[in-house]
N, C-alpha and C positions, 0 to 999 in steps of 0.2 A: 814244970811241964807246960806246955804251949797248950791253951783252950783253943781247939777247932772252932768254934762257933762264935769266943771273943775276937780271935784272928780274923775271921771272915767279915764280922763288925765292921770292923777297924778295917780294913782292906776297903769294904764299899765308903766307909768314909771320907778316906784319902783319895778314890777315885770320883769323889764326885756325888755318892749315894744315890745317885736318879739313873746308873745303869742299865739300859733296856737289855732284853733276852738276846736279842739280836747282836746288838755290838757284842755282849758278853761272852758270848758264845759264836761258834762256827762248827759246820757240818759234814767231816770228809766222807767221802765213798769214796770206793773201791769195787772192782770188778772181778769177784770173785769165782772161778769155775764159771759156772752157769748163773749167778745172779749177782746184786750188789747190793752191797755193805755198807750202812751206811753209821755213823759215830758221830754224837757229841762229841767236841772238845771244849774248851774253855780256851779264849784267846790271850791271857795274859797266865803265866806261869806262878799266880800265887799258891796252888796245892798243886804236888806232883802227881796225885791222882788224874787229874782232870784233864793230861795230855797224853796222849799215845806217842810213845817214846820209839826208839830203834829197836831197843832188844825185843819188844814184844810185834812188831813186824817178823824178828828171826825167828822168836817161836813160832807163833805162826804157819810160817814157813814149811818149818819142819814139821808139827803139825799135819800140815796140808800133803806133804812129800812124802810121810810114814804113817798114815792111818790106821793100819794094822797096829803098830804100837798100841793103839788106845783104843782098839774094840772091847767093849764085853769089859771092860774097867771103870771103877769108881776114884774119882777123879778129885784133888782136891788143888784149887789157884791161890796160892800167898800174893795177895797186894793185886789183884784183880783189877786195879786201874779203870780206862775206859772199856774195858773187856774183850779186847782184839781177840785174843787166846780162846775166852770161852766162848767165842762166837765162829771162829776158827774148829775148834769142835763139833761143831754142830755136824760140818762136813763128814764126821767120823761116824759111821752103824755098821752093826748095832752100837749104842753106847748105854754104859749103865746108869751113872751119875756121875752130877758134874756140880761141885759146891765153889763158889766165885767168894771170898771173900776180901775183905779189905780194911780199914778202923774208920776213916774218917764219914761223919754223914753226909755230908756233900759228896761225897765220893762214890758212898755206896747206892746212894738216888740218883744219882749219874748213870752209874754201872747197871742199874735195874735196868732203865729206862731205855740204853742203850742195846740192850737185848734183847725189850719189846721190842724198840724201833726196828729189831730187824725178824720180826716177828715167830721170836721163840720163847716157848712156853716159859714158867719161870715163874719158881715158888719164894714168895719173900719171908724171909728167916728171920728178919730186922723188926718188922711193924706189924707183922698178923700174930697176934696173942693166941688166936682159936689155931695154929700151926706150925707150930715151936718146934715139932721132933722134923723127924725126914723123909715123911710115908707120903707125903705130899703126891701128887699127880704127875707134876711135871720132872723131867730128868734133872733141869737145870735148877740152883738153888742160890740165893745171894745172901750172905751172914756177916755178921761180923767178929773179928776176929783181932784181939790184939796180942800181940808178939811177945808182952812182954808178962804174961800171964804166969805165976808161982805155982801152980795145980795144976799141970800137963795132961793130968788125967781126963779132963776137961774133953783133949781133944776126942777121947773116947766116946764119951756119953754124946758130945752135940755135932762131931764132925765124921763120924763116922757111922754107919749102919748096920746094929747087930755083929754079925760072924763077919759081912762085908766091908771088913777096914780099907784103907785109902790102898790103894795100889800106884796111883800115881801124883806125884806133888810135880808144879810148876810153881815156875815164877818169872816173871820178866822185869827186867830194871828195877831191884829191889835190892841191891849191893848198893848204895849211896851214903849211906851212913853209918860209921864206924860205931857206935853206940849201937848201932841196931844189929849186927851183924852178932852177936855174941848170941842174941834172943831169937834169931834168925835160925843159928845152926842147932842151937838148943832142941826145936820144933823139928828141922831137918831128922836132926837123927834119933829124936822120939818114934816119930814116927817111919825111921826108915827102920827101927829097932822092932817095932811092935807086928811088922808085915814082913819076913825076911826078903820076899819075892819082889817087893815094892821099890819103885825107883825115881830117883827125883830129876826133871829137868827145869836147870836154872839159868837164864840167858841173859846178859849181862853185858852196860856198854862202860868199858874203863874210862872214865875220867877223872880216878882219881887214884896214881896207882898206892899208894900208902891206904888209901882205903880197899880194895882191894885184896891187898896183901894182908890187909887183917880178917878180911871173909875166907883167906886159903888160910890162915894160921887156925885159924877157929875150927874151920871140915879137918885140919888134918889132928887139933888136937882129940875131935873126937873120933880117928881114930875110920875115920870115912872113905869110902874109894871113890877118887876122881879123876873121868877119864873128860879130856877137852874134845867132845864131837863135834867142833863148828864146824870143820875140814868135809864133812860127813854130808851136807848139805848137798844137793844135785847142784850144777853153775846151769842154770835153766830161771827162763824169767819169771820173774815173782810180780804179782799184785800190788805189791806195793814200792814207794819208792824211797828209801831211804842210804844211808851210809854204811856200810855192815866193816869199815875196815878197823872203826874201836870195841865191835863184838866179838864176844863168846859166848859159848854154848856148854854147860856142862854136863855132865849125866854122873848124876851122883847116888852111891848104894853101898851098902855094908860091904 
């Protein structure tokens, strides 16, 4: 397995090691409704956390388009990235909660940071020892979370709230790896198992259709309903600017 932290080593090594913040990083906004958005990125593509992709513009989106979806729900983001999505949320009240996770720590200090930067509250699940559980103050919560975890039950006790289980799962751009995709669906329909009411959306840019094909072989072998809502989208201008013609959108539920 790949060490996050000897990779990242080795990465500033080859670049040179005297990387300022500046080169290393860059800053997009966005003009969103009535304010703006603003996101680290990271300017070279060595961890796919560290860039905001298309699919999670289309969530987003949608997001933004159906807020009623996600009122008054406890919310949970697979692979949280730069946090477009959970910060896309914000837009949405009332909201109940909103848990952002991801694996990598680079990624997830990114993610944090990036939803101060745009000045929402936000409880850290990672490095406050004195506030582990999720009684916390703020809606929004950043954790980490790996996929490929043997004890499911797990997601009980630390990702969910008492009687108030996840209601809704997202993800964007997180079909890329055919290895991951099996640990992917696994969590999918745990958790779509345990809340019958609960529904997952996964938004997705193909660039790989053999990979792909093995994230629908996997939903269909458990047995999951997927319906494709990208069509579902308003044709109304968006925030942001990207490609949407190798996205999809799914809405996935028992």
């Amino acid at each position: 397995e790949v060490n996050e932290s000897i990779l990242e080593k080795y990465l500033e090594i080859i670049n040179g090691g005297g990387v300022t913040d500046e080169i290393e990083y860059c800053w997009k906004s966005y003009f969103v409704e009535d304010k703006w958005v603003v996101l680290k990125n990271e300017n070279t593509y060595n961890l796919v956390g560290m860039t905001t992709w298309g699919a999670a513009y289309l969530l987003s989106d949608f997001i933004l388009q159906n807020k009623s979806l996600f009122e008054n729900k406890n919310i949970l983001e697979l692979g949280s990235g730069t946090g477009l999505a959970g910060i896309a949320l914000d837009y949405v009240k009332p909201l109940k909660k909103v848990i952002l996770t991801d694996y990598s720590p680079k990624v997830l200090k990114n993610l944090k940071e990036n939803i101060e930067l745009n000045n929402i509250g936000i409880d850290d699940l990672i490095n406050d020892e004195d506030n582990q559980d999720l009684n916390g103050n703020n809606r929004f919560k950043v954790k980490i979370l790996d996929w490929e975890i043997e004890d499911l039950t797990v997601l009980d006790k630390e990702y969910s709230d008492g009687d108030n289980s996840t209601n809704i799962i997202l993800g964007a751009d997180i079909v890329y790896e055919p290895s991951l995709a099996r640990y992917l669906v696994r969590i999918l329909d745990y958790l779509l198992n345990k809340n019958k009411d609960s529904v997952a959306y996964i938004s997705s840019t193909i660039r790989n259709q053999s990979t792909f094909t093995t994230f629908q072989q996997e939903l269909k072998e458990k047995q999951l309903t997927v319906e494709d809502i990208t069509n579902t989208l308003a044709d109304k201008p968006s925030p942001f600017i990207y490609d949407k013609s190798q996205i999809v959108l799914y809405k996935i539920h028992k």
